[in-house]
LUMVEXLUM-474428 format. One line per 3 residues: number of its first residue (from 1); their letters; for each residue x negated, y negated, z negated of C-alpha. Coordinates in steps of 0.05 Angstrom, whole numbers, plus 32768, in hexadecimal, padded with zeros to 4 digits. Each point is the difference from the previous one (the first is absolute). Layout:
N
NUM = A = X:Y:Z  ...;
***
This chain:
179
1 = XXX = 7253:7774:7CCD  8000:8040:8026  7FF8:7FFE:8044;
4 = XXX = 8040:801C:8028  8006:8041:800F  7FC6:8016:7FCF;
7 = XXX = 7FB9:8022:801C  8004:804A:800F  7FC1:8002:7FE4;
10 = XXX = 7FF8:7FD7:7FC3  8011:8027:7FBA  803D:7FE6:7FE2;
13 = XXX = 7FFD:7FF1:7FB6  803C:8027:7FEE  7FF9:8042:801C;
16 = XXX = 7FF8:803C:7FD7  7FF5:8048:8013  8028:8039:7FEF;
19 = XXX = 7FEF:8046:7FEA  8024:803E:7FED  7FD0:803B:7FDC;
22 = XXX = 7FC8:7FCE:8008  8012:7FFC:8052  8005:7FBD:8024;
25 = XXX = 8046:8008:802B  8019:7FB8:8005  7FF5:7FBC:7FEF;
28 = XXX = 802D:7FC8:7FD8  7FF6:7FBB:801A  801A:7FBF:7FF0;
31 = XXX = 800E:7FD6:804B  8016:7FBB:7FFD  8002:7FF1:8045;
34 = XXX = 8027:7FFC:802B  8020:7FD7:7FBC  8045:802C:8018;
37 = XXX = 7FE7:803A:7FF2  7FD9:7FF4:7FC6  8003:803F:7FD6;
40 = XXX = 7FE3:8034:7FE5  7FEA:803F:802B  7FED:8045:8001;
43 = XXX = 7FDA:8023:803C  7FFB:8045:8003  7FDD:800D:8040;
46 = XXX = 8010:800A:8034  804E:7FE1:7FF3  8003:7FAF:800B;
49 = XXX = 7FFB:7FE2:7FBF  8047:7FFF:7FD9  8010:7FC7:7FDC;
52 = XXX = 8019:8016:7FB2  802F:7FD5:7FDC  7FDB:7FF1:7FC3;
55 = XXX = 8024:7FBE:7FE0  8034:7FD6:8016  7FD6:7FC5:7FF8;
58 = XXX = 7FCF:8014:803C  8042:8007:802C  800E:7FB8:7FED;
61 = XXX = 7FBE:7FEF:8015  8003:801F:803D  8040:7FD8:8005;
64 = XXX = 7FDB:7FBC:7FF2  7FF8:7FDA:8040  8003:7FB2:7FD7;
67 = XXX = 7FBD:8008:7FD5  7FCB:7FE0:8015  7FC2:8034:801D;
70 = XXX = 7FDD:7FEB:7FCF  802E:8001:7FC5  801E:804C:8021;
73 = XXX = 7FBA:801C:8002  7FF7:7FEE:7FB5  803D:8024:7FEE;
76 = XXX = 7FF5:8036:802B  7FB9:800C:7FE2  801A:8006:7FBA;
79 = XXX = 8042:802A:8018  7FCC:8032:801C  7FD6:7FFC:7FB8;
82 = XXX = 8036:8002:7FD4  8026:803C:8026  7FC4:8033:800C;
85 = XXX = 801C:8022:7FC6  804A:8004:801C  7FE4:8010:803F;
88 = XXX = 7FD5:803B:7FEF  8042:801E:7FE5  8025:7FF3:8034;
91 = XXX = 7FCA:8025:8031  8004:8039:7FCF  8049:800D:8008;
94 = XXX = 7FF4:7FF0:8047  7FCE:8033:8000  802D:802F:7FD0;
97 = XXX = 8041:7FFA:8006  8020:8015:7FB9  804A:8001:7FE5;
100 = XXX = 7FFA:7FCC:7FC2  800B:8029:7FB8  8049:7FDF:7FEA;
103 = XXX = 7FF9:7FDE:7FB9  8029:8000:7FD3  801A:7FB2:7FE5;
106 = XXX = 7FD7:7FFD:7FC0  7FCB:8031:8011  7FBD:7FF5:7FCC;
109 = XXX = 7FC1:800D:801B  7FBA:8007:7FD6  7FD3:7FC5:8008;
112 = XXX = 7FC1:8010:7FE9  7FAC:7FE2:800A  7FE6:801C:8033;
115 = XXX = 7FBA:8006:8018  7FF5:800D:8049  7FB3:8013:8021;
118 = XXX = 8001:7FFD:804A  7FC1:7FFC:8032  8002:7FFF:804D;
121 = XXX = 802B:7FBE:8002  7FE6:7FBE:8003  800F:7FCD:7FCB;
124 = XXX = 802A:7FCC:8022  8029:8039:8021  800F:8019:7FBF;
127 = XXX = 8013:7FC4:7FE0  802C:7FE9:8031  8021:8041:7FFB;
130 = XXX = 800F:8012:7FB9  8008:7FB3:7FF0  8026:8018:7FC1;
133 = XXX = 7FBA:801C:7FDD  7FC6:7FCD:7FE9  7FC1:8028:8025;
136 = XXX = 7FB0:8007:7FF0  7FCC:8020:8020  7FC9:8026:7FF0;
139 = XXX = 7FCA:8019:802D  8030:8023:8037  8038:8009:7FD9;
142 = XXX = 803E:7FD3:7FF4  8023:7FFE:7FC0  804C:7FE7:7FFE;
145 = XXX = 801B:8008:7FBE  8042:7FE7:7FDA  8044:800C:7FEF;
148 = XXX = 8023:802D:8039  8045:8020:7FFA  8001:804B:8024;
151 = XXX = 8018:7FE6:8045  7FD0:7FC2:7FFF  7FC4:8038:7FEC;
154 = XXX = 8015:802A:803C  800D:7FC2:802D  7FB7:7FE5:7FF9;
157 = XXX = 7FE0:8047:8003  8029:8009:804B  7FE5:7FB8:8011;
160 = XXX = 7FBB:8011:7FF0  7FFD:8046:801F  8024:7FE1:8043;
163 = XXX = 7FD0:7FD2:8005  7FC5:8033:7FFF  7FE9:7FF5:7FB4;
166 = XXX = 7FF3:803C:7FD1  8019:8008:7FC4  7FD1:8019:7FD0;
169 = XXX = 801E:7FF7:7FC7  8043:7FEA:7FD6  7FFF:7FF3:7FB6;
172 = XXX = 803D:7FF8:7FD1  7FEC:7FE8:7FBC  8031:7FF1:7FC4;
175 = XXX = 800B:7FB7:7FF0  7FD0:7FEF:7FC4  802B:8007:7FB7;
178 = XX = 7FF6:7FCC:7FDA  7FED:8017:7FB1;
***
């Protein structure tokens, strides 16, 4: 159980820098105490941190005040886990504030394979934020590859440039035709 308020000076497990052109200028963390204000949030010194809504589950966890400690700090630990990926978008339109592209109803996008090379990141980073991609590694690089639709492509390359990774490389290959 985590002591209450946590150590200024102890390293939290889910905090994760983040860059712009290869520049630290903030930080994403996941807090889970005071269990109110259990969130995720982005620092961008020297501003107070600012809590970004990342899932509506989290608020209800924040909300909890029945659950056992130990049973909340379970569920808080795999909240954090299994919303890195939401969260590191969520600190990119934090970052970037954008006007989302209108859709129309039916609107077909091109899935394709996908091969994606990145160094600079490390592995457990990675996979916790482009959970959609099964991911290898070789010497210093990480390879994520599988089937990606165009905004899911451009989705993971944001996450992985955010969080100070480089992008090396991006492969599309054709699916294999069967004779």
């Amino acid at each position: 159980m985590w002591p209450d308020p946590e150590p200024k000076d102890s390293a939290r497990p889910h905090t994760y820098e983040l860059f712009e052109d290869g520049r630290p200028v903030g930080r994403l963390e996941w807090r889970s105490r005071p269990r109110s204000e259990a969130g995720w949030y982005v620092t961008l010194p020297p501003r107070p941190p600012d809590r970004i809504s990342v899932d509506p589950s989290i608020d209800a966890l924040a909300r909890d005040i029945r659950s056992p400690d130990h049973d909340w700090e379970l569920n808080a630990e795999l909240s954090a886990i299994l919303s890195t990926a939401m969260a590191v978008d969520a600190a990119d339109r934090f970052l970037h504030p954008r006007a989302e592209p209108t859709r129309r109803r039916f609107n077909r996008l091109s899935t394709g394979p996908y091969e994606i090379h990145v160094t600079g990141i490390d592995t457990a980073v990675l996979a916790h934020a482009v959970p959609e991609l099964p991911l290898t590694a070789v010497s210093d690089v990480r390879i994520l590859e599988g089937e990606l639709h165009e905004d899911a492509l451009t989705s993971a390359l944001r996450r992985i440039t955010l969080l100070g990774g480089r992008v090396v490389a991006v492969f599309r290959s054709e699916p294999d035709s069967e004779p």
